[in-house]
N, C-alpha and C positions, 0 to 999 in steps of 0.2 A: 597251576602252572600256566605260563607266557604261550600263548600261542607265536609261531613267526608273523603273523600281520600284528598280533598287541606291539610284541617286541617293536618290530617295523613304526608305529604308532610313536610308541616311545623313542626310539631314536630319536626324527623328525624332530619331534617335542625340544629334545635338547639341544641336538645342534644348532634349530633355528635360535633357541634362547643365548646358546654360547657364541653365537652369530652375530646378534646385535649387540651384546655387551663388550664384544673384544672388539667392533668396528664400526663406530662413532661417528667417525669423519666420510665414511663410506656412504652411510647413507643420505649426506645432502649431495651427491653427485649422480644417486639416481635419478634421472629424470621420467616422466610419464606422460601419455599419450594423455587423451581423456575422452576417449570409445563408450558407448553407451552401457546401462549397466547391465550386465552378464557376457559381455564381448570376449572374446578371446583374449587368454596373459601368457605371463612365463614368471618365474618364478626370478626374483633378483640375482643376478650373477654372481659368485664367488670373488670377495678383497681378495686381490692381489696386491703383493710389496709396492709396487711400482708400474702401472697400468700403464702402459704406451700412452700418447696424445690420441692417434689416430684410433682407438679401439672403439667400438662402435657401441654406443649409447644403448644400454638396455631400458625394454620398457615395462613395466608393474601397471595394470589394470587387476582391480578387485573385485570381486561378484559381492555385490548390495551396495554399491554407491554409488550413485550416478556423478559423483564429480572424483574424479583419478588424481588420488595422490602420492605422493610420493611412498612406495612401499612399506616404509617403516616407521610414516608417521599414520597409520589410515585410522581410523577412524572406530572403524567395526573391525571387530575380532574373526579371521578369518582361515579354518584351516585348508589346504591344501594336499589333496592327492592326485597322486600320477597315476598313470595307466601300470606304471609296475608295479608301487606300491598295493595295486589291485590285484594286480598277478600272483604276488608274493602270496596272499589268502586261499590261490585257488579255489575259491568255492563258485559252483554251479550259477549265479546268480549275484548279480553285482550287490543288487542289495545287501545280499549278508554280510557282504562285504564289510560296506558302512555303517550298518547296526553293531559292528563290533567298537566302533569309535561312543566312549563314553555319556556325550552330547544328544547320540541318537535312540537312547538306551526307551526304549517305552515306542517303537515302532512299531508298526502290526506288519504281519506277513503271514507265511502257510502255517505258523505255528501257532499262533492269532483266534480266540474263538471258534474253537472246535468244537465247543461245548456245545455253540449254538445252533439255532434251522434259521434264524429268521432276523440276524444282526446286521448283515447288508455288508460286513468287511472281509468275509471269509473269503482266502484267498487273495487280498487286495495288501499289494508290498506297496505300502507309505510311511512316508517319513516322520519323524516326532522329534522336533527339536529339545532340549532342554524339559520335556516332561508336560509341554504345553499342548498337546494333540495335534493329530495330523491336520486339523480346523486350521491351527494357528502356525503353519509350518507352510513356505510357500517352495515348491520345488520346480523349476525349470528347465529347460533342454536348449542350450545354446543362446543360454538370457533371456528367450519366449514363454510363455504361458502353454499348457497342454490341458486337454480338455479331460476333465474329470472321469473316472473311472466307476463311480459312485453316485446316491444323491443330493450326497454333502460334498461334490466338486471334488473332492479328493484322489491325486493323481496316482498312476498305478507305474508305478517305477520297471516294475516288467515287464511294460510294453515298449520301452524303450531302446535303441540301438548300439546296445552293451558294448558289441565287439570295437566298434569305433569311439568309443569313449576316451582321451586322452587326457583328461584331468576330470576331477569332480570340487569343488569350491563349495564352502561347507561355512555359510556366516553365522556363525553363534551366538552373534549379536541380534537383539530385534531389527527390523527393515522394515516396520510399518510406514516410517513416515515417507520412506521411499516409494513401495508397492500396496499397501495398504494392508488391512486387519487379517488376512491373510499369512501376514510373514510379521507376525507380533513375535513369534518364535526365532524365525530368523530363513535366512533362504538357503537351498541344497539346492545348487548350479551342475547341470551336467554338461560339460564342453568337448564338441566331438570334432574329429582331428578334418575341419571341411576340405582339405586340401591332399588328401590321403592317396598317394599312387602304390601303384603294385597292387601285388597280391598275398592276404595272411588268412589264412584258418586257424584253428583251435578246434582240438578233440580232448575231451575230458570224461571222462566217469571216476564212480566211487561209492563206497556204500558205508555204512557207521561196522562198530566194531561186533555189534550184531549180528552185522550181514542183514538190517533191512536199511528202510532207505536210500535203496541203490538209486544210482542216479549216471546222466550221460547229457553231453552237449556239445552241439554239429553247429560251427559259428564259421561265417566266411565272408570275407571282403574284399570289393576290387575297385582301382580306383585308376584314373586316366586322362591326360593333358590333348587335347586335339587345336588344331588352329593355333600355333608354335606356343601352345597351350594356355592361349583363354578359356577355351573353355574345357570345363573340368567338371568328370564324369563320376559319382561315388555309386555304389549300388553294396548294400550287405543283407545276409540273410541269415539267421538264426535259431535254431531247435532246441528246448531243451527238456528233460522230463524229468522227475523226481519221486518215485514210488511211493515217498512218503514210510511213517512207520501205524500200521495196522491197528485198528481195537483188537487188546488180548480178551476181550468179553468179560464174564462176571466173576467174580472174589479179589482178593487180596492178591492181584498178582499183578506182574508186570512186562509190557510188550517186550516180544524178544531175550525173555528173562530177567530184566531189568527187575530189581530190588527194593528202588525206591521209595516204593508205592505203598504206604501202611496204615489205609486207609484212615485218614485225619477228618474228625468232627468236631463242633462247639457242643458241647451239654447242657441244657441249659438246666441250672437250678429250680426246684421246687421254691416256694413262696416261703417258706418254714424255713427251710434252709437258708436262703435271703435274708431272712429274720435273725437268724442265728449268725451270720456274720459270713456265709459263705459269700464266694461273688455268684452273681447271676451266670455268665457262661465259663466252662471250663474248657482247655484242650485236650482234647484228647487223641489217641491214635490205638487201630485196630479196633474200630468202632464198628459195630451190627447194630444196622435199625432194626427196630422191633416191629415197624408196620407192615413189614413185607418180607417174604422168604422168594426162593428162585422161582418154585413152582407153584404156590400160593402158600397162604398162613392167615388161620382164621386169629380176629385180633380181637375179640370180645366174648362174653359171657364164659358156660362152663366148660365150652370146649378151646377156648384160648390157649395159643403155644401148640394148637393141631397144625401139622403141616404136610405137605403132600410130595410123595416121590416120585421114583420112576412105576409108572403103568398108574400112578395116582393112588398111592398106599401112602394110609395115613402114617406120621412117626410125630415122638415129640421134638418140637424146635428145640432147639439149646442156644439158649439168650444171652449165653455168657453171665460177667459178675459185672456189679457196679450199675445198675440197672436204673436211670435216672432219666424224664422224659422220653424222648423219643429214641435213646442209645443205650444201648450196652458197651461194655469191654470185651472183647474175647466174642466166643460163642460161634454158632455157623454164619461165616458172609460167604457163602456159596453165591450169594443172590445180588453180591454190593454191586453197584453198577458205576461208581468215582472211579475205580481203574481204564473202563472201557472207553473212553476217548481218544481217537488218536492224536500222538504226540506231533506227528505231520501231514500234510494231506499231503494226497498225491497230485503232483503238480505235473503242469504241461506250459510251456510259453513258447508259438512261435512268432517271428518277428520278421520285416524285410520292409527296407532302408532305400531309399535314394535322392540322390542329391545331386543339381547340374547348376553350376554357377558359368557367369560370362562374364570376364574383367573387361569391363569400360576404358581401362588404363593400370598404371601399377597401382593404383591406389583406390579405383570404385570397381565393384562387382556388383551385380542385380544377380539372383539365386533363385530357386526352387526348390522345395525340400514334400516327399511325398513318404508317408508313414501306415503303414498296416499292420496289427499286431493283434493276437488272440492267448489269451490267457484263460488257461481251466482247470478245475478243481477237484479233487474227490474226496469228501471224509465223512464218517460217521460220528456223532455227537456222543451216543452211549449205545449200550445192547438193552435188548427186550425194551418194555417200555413203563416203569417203575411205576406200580397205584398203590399207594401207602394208607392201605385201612381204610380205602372208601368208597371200598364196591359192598352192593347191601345183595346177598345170594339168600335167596329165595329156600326154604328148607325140601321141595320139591323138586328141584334143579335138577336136570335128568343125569348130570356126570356128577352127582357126590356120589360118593361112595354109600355102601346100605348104611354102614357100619353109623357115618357122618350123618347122613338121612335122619337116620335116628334119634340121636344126641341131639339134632335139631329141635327136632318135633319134639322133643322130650324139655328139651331147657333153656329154649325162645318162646315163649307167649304169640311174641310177634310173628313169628314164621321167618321172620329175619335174621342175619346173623353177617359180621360184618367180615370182609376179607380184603386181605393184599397181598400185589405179587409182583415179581420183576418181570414177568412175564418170559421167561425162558424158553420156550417152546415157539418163539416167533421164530419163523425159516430165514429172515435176515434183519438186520441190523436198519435204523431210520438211515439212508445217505443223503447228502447233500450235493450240489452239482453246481456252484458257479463259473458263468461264462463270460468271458469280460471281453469285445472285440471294439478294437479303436480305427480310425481312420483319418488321416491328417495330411491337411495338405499348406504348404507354406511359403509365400512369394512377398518375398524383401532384397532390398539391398544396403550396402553400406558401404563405408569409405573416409577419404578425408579432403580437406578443401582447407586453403589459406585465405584468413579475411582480420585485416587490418593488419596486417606482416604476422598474425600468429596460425599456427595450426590447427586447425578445430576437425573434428570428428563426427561422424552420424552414424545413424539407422534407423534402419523403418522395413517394417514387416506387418501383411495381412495374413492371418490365417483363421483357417476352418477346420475344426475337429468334431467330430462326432463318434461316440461311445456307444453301443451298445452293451445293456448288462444282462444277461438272464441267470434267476439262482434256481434252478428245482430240489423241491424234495421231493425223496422217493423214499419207498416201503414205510410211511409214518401213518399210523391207523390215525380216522375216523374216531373220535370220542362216542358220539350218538351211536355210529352202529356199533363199538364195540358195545358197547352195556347191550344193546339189544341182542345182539348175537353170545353173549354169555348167560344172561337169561333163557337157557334153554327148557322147555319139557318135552315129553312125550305126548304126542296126538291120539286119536283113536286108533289107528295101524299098530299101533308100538314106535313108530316113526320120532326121532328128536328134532325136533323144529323148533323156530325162536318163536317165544310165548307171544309176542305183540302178532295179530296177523295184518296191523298195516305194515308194520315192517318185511312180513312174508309176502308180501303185493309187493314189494319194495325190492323184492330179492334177497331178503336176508336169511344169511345162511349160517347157523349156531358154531360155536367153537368150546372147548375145552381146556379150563384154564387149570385144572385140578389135577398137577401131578406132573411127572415129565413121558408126556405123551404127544405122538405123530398130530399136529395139526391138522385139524378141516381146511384140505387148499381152499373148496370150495368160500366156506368160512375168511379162509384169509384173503381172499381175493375182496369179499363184499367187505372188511374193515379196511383195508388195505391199498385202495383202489389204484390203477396202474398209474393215473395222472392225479395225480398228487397238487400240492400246494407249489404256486409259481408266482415267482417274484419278474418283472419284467422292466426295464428302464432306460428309457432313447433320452444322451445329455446329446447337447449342441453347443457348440464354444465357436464364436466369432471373435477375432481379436483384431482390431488398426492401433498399430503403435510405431512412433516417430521421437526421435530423441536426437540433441545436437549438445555437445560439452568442449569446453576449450578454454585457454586461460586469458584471462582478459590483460594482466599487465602481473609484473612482478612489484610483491609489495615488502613492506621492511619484514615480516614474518617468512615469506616466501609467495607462491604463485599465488595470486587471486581468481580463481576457477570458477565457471558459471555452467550449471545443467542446465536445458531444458527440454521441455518433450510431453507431448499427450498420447 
């Protein structure tokens, strides 16, 4: 079903196509400025029957061309949205706005790599033109450049000044040879309303049909003419939060009750089977891995398909049918850990805008433009933390069971015996924490000037951004000390301590992975440790940029137009 913004999409689509077809003659009367490229437009005026003499010449400026042409012959393919066409979506976040339009489809945002601790995009809303990555997709704010969010330069659309937003320009066409390898995809122009008086807020919430993912956004803007109004005063300010939707934890289930989730694996085929004409991987769905159960599951010798419950009482696993490498069908996924990612993180953007221009005359201003924004993150990747068959537990281990103990000593040579587990019994979940804070400050002007009887156009703007990134994780064990702190025995006291005693110099404190039993805080603090793995990253973005366009003479096709600019 048509959401109102698709729908909204689809209109658009047609009336501009039923637009140009029914009005031929219309469009060599539009005329065009030729403003540098991402300048401010408006969209071609409505044919009328019989347009008065005196009606006042509309002007068409395109985002990704630096030479302005006439609206309906341009060049690069280019859609157009308004500030209401945005409205109409009501969602929290401009972005998702435009991720709903076809073009943008392969964007990242908070729903983006949740899987992961350590991909460097979580939480980071950019844009993906046509499927070519946000690498090859150039996005800017009032035809500037903005300084990257990431360490692949990649800008973060969230920190930007949503509430004043009054068009967005969306070139679907590549604009490398314009802006360079950058915009191979094509360019996403954000055009924000610089001349904005009065005053508008916006209060919004909402939550899925759930009831999670609540969500809320405090936007306000005020804007004001001094000095029989050259100069012109904008300031806005922005909150928003987004609670995101939670990890439902371990099995076959789905956050907030959702259904969808039926645990889907590839199988792979034995070599025999291969031979015999099967294919190598199959699909499957309501798949149980065999290497690991919630609370552990020994996966080798004669006590294989032992597995542990609550207080650590042994039971047999049930492996389901269809038993091929590393999957079953069916059977206990008490333990699956593919449901427990959350489907959104919980989001936070604050933002605050301002902007003070001085008109030179009606036609040059010199501007300022100052930018602060903080974007943050919170989501968990999966619960416990999955070892599939390749922990080697010692047949002395002080938390087997007697019973376990036994069968050891009785039907391992080795004293070894092999186990996996989802680890079920950790007090929280691995989270993640990205923190994106920007800083921008931007002094240009622009305008027009007449040279050889024609009217030509400029701009020129320096700016400095500087990004701040940090990602933490938290509650993700330590590999080395867990294996050590599982390897537990008994000391001469009776006392259970981890067998290494450089690791008990070390502070290591044993834990119990056998069954579903109260963890060693002690234990989880030393796998665990409070300062975890940190991701840290200062970008810096300097930009000078000057551009002039005008038309040189009319030639038997039409204007002969000339850009140029460094």
């Amino acid at each position: 079903m048509q959401t109102p913004f698709q729908r909204t999409m689809i209109n658009l689509a047609v009336a501009s196509a039923c637009g140009i077809l029914s009005m031929p003659g219309y469009a060599q009367q539009v005329q065009a400025d030729a403003p540098a490229a991402g300048a401010d437009a408006v969209k071609p005026a409505q044919a009328t029957p019989a347009a008065p003499e005196a009606e006042e010449v509309k002007t068409v400026v395109v985002s990704g061309s630096r030479i302005a042409a006439r609206g309906f012959s341009q060049p690069t393919p280019t859609t157009t949205l308004s500030s209401a066409d945005l409205d109409k979506a009501a969602k929290p976040n401009i972005f998702e706005s435009l991720i709903e339009l076809p073009a943008l489809q392969g964007s990242t945002g908070r729903t983006t790599n949740t899987f992961s601790t350590s991909s460097g995009i979580q939480g980071l809303s950019s844009l993906s033109l046509r499927g070519l990555g946000t690498l090859r997709t150039l996005t800017l704010l009032d035809g500037q450049r903005v300084v990257g969010a990431n360490v692949t330069g990649v800008t973060d659309v969230s920190q930007f000044p949503q509430l004043l937003v009054k068009r967005v320009d969306v070139v679907t066409g590549g604009a490398s040879a314009s802006y360079g390898s950058d915009a191979i995809g094509g360019v996403v122009n954000f055009i924000t309303d610089k001349k904005f008086t009065g005053f508008k807020a916006n209060v919004a919430g909402g939550m899925t049909k759930y009831h999670d993912d609540k969500s809320g956004t405090l936007q306000a803007a005020w804007g004001q003419g001094f000095a029989d109004d050259r100069l012109h005063v904008t300031v806005s300010g922005e909150f928003t939060k987004q609670n995101g939707i939670d990890s439902p934890g371990f099995g076959q289930v789905g956050a907030g009750g959702r259904t969808w989730y039926n645990n889907p694996a590839l199988q792979e085929s034995t070599k025999d089977m291969q031979a015999a004409g099967a294919p190598r991987y199959k699909s499957i769905v309501n798949a149980q891995h065999i290497q690991y159960a919630k609370y552990g599951l020994i996966t080798n010798g004669p006590l294989k398909g032992t597995a542990f419950g609550p207080g650590g009482t042994p039971y047999a696993f049930q492996y389901g049918t269809d038993c091929v490498g590393n999957f079953c069908i069916g059977g206990d996924r008490d333990g699956s850990v593919g449901a427990g990612t959350n489907l959104a993180m919980n989001f936070k953007r604050q933002v605050a805008y301002s902007r003070v221009s001085w008109d030179l005359d009606a036609d040059n201003e010199i501007y300022v433009t100052g930018n602060w924004a903080q974007v943050t993150s919170v989501f968990s990747p999966n619960p416990g933390a999955a070892k599939q068959g390749n922990l080697s537990i010692k047949c002395d281990n002080a938390y087997l069971p007697a019973s376990v103990a036994a069968g050891c000593v009785s039907g391992y040579p080795s004293g070894v015996m092999s186990v996996g587990t989802a680890n079920g019994e950790f007090p929280s979940n691995i989270n993640v924490h990205p923190t994106r804070t920007q800083r921008r400050v931007v002094v240009g002007a622009d305008g027009k000037f007449t040279l050889f009887g024609k009217e030509w156009s400029y701009d020129a703007y320096a700016e400095h951004g500087e990004n701040t990134t940090v990602i933490q994780v938290k509650d993700i064990t330590l590999n080395p000390r867990y294996n050590f702190a599982i390897d537990a025995v008994k000391d001469a006291t009776g006392q259970i301590v981890c067998r290494s005693a450089a690791a008990r110099a070390a502070g290591c404190q044993p834990i119990n992975i056998f069954g579903q039993v109260p963890i060693n805080i002690a234990g989880w603090n030393y796998i665990a440790p409070v300062n975890g793995p940190m991701q840290h990253t200062d970008s810096t973005q300097n930009v000078v940029s000057a551009n002039i366009n005008g038309e040189l003479a009319q030639g038997w096709a039409g204007p002969i137009s000339v850009a140029f600019g460094a």
